[in-house]
C-alpha beads as a LAMMPS data file, in Angstrom:
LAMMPS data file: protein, C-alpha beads

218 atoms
217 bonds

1 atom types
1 bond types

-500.0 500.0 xlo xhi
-500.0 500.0 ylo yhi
-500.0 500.0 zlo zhi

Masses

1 110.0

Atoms # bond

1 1 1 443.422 317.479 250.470
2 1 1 446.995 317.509 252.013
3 1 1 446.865 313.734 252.883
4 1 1 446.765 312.918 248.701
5 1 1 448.727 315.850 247.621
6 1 1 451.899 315.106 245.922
7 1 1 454.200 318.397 246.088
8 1 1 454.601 319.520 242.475
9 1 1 458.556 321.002 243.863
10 1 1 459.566 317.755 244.486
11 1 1 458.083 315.551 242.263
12 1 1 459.179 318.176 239.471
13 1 1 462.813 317.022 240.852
14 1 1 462.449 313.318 240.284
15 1 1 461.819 312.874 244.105
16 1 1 458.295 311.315 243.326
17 1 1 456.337 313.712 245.478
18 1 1 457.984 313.340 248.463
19 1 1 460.717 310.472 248.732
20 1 1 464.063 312.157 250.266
21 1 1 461.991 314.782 252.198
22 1 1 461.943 313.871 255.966
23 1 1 460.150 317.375 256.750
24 1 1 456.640 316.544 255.429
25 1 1 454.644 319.125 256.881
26 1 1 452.781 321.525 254.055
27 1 1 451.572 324.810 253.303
28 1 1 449.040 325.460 250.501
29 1 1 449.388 328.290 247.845
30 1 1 446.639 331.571 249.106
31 1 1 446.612 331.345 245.324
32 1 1 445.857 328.676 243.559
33 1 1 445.158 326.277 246.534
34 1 1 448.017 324.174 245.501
35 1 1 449.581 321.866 248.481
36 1 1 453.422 322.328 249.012
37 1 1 456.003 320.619 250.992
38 1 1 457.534 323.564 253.674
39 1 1 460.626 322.517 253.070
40 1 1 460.304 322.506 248.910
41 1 1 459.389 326.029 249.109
42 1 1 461.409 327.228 252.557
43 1 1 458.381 328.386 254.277
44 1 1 458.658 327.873 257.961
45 1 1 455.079 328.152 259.556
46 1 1 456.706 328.455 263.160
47 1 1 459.248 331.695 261.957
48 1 1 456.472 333.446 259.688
49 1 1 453.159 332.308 261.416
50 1 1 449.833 330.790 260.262
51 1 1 448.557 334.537 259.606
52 1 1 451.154 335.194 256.624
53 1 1 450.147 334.114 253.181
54 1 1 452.183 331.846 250.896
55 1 1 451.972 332.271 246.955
56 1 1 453.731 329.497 244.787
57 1 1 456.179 331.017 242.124
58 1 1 453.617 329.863 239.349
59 1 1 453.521 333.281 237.431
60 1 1 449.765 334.180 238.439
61 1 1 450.156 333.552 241.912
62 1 1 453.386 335.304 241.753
63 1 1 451.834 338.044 240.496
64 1 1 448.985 338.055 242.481
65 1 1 451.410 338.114 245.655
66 1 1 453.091 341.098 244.524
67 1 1 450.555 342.976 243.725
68 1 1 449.165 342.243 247.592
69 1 1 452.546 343.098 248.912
70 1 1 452.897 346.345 247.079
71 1 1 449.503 347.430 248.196
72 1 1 450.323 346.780 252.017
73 1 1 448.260 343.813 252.337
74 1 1 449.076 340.756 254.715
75 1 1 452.471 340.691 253.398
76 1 1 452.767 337.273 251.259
77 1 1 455.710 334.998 252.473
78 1 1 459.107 335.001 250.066
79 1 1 461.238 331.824 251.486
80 1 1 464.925 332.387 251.619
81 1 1 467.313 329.177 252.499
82 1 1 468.827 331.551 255.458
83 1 1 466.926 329.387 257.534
84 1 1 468.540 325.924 256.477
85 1 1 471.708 325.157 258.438
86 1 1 475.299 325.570 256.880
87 1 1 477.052 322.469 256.635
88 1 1 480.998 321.637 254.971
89 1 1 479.032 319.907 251.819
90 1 1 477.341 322.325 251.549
91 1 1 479.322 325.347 251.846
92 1 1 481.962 323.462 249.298
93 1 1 479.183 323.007 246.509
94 1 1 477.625 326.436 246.917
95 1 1 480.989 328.016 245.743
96 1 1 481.621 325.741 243.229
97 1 1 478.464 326.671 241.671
98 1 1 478.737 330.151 242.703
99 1 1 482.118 330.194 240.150
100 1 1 480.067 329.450 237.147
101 1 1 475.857 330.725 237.944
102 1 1 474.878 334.006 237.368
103 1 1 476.549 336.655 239.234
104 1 1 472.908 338.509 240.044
105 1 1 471.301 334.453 241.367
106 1 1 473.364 333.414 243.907
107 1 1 473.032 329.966 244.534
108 1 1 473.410 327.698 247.854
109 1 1 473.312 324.248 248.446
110 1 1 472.063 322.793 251.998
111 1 1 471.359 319.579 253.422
112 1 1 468.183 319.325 254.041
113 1 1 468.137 315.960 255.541
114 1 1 471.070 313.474 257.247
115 1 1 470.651 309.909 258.508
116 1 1 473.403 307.936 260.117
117 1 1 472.948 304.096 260.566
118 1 1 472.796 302.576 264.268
119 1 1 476.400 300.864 263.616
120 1 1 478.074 304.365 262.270
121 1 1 478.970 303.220 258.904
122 1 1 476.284 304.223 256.564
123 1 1 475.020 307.981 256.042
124 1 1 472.596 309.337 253.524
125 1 1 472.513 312.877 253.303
126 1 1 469.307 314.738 250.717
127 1 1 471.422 317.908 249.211
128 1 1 469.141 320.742 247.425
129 1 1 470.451 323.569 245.708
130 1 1 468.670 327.034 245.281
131 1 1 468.876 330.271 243.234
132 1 1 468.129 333.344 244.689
133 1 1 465.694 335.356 242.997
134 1 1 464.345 339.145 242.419
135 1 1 461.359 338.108 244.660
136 1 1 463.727 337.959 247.216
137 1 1 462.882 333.955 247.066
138 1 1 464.857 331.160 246.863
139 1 1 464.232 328.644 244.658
140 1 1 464.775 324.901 245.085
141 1 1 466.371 323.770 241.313
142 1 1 468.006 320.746 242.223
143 1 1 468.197 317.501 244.516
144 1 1 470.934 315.078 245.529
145 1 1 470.338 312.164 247.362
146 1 1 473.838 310.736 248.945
147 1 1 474.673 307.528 250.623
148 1 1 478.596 307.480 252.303
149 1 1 479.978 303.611 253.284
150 1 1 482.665 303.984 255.792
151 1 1 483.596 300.353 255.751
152 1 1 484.618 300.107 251.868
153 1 1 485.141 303.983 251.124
154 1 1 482.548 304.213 248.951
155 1 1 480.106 307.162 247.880
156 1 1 476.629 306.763 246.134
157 1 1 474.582 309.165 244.690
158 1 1 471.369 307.396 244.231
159 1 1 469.316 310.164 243.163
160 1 1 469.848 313.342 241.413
161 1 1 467.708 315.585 239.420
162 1 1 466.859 319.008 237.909
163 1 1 463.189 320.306 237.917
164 1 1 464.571 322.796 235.098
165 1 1 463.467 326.123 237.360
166 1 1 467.158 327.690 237.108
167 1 1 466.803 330.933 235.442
168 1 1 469.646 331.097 232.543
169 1 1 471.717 334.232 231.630
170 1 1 473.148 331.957 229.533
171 1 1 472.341 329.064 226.933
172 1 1 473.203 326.131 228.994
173 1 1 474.154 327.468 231.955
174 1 1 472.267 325.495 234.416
175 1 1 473.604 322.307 232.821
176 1 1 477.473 323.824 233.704
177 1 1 475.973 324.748 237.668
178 1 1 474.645 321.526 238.191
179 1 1 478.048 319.727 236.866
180 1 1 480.021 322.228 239.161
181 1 1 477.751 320.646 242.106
182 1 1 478.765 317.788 241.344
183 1 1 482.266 317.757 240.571
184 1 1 482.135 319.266 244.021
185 1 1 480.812 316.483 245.546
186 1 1 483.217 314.418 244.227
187 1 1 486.215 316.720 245.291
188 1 1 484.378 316.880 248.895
189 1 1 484.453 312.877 249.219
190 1 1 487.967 312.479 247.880
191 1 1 489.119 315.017 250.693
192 1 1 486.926 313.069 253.318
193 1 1 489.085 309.692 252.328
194 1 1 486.601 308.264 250.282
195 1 1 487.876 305.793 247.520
196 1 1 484.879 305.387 245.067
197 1 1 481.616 306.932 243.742
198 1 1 479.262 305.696 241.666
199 1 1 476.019 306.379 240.335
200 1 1 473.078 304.769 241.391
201 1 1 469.778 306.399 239.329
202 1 1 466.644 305.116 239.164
203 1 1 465.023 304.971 235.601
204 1 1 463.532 307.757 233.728
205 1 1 460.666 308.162 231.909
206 1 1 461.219 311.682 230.778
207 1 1 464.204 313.547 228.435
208 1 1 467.174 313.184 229.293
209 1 1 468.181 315.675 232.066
210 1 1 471.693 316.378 233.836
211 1 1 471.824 313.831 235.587
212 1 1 471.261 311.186 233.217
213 1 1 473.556 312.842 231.148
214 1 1 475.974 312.383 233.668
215 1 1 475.454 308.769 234.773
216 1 1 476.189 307.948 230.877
217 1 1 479.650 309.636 231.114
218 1 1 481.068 308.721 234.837

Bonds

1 1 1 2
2 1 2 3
3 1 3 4
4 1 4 5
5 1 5 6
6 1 6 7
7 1 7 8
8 1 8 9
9 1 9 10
10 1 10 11
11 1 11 12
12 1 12 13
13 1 13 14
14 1 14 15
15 1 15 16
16 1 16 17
17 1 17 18
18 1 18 19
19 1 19 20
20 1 20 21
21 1 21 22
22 1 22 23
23 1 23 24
24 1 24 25
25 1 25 26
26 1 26 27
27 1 27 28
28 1 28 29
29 1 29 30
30 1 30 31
31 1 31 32
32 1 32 33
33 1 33 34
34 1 34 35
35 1 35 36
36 1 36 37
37 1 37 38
38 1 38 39
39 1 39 40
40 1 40 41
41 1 41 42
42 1 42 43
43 1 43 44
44 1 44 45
45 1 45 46
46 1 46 47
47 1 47 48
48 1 48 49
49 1 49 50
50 1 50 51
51 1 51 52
52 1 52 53
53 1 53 54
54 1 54 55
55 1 55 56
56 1 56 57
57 1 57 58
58 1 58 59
59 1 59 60
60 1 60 61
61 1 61 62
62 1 62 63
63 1 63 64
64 1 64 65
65 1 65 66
66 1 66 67
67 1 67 68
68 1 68 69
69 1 69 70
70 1 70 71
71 1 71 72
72 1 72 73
73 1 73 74
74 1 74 75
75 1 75 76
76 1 76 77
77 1 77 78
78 1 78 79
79 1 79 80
80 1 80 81
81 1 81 82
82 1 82 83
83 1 83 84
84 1 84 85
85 1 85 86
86 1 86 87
87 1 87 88
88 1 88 89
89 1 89 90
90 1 90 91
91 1 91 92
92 1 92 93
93 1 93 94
94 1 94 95
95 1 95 96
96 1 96 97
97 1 97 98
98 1 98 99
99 1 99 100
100 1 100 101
101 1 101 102
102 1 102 103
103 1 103 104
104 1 104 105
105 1 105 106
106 1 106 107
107 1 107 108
108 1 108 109
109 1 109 110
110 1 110 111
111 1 111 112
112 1 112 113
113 1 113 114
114 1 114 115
115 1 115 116
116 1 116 117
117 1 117 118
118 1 118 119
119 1 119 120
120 1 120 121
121 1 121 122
122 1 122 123
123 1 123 124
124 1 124 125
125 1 125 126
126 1 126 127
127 1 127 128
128 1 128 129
129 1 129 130
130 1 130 131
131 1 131 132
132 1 132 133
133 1 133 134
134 1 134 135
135 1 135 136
136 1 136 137
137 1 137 138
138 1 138 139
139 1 139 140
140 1 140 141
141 1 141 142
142 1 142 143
143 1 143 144
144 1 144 145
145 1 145 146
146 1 146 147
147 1 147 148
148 1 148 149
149 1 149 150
150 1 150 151
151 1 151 152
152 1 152 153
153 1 153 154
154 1 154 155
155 1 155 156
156 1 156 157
157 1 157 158
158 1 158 159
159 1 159 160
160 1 160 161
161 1 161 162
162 1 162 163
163 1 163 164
164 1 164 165
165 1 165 166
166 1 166 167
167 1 167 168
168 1 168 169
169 1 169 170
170 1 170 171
171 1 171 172
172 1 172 173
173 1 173 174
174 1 174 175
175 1 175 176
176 1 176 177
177 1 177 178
178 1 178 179
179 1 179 180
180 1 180 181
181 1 181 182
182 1 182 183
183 1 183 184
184 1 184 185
185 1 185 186
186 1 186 187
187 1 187 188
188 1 188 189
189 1 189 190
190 1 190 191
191 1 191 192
192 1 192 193
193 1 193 194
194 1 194 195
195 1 195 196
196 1 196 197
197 1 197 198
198 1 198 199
199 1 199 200
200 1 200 201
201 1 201 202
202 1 202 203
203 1 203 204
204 1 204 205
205 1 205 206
206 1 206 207
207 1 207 208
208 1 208 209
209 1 209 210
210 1 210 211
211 1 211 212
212 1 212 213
213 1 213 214
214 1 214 215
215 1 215 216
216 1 216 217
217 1 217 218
């Protein structure tokens, strides 16, 4: 039922099924009838219609959408972020990461959502990142939720997670990508005139991810 479904995308990034995401329309896996957030999994119903079929990247459905697409099938539906906007954020992040990820997974960063207060002063932008795949997907890895106070030069992050869906050439490499985002960010609101950041996470009830680790050392 797509009224009590909690995307698993989402939720798998700390956003609790849905908090951050202003797009909440969804599209359920031809697969495993699993509901999805469009804009978790880049599928845009108005660009690839209500006649193409989505599969989620869980390995059988992945499979299973493969398999349909090498057979000439209704061709399943591989989101790409192509579709998301380019903004200054997030061309500045995407090639800080790109300087340390994988050289065959490009990553990009977009904002996915931006909200400016009646008076001016207040913005909160939701930042995901994504890692190309061999699909020919992208795949949403990581979430930043941003707040920017004009009045006292301040930046908040007051969310940020990792769903742990980067695929690793190396040991620890999605740990050093998600830093480089980061220390982006930073860099990107010391340019804009901002005087502060600070970290602003909500409690966790899992291990320790990158973003804890993180809010312990700022």
């Amino acid at each position: 039922d797509e009224e009590s479904a909690v995307c698993p995308v989402c939720a798998g990034a700390g956003a609790g099924g849905g908090a951050g995401v202003e797009d909440e329309r969804w599209v359920k896996c031809d697969g495993c009838a699993t509901w999805y957030h469009q804009i978790c999994v880049l599928f845009n119903e108005q660009a690839h219609g209500k006649s193409v079929r989505f599969f989620c990247r869980t390995p059988g459905c992945r499979k299973r959408g493969s398999r349909q697409l090498n057979r000439r099938m209704r061709k399943p539906c591989y989101p790409v972020s192509l579709g998301l906007g380019s903004t200054a954020v997030g061309d500045q992040l995407s090639a800080a990461a790109a300087a340390v990820s994988r050289p065959d997974r490009k990553v990009v960063v977009k904002t996915v959502a931006s909200q400016t207060s009646p008076d001016g002063d207040r913005r909160r932008r939701t930042l995901m990142a994504f890692q190309h795949t061999l699909t020919g997907s992208d795949l949403l890895f990581f979430v930043l939720v941003v707040e920017e106070h004009r009045s006292n030069g301040r930046v908040s992050v007051v969310d940020m997670d990792s769903n742990g869906y980067y695929e690793e050439l190396q040991c620890g490499e999605r740990q050093r990508v998600e830093a480089a985002i980061v220390e982006a960010l930073l860099q990107f609101a010391r340019d804009a005139g901002f005087l502060s950041l600070s970290l602003s996470l909500p409690p966790r009830s899992k291990p320790p991810t990158t973003a804890d680790v993180l809010a312990t050392t700022a």
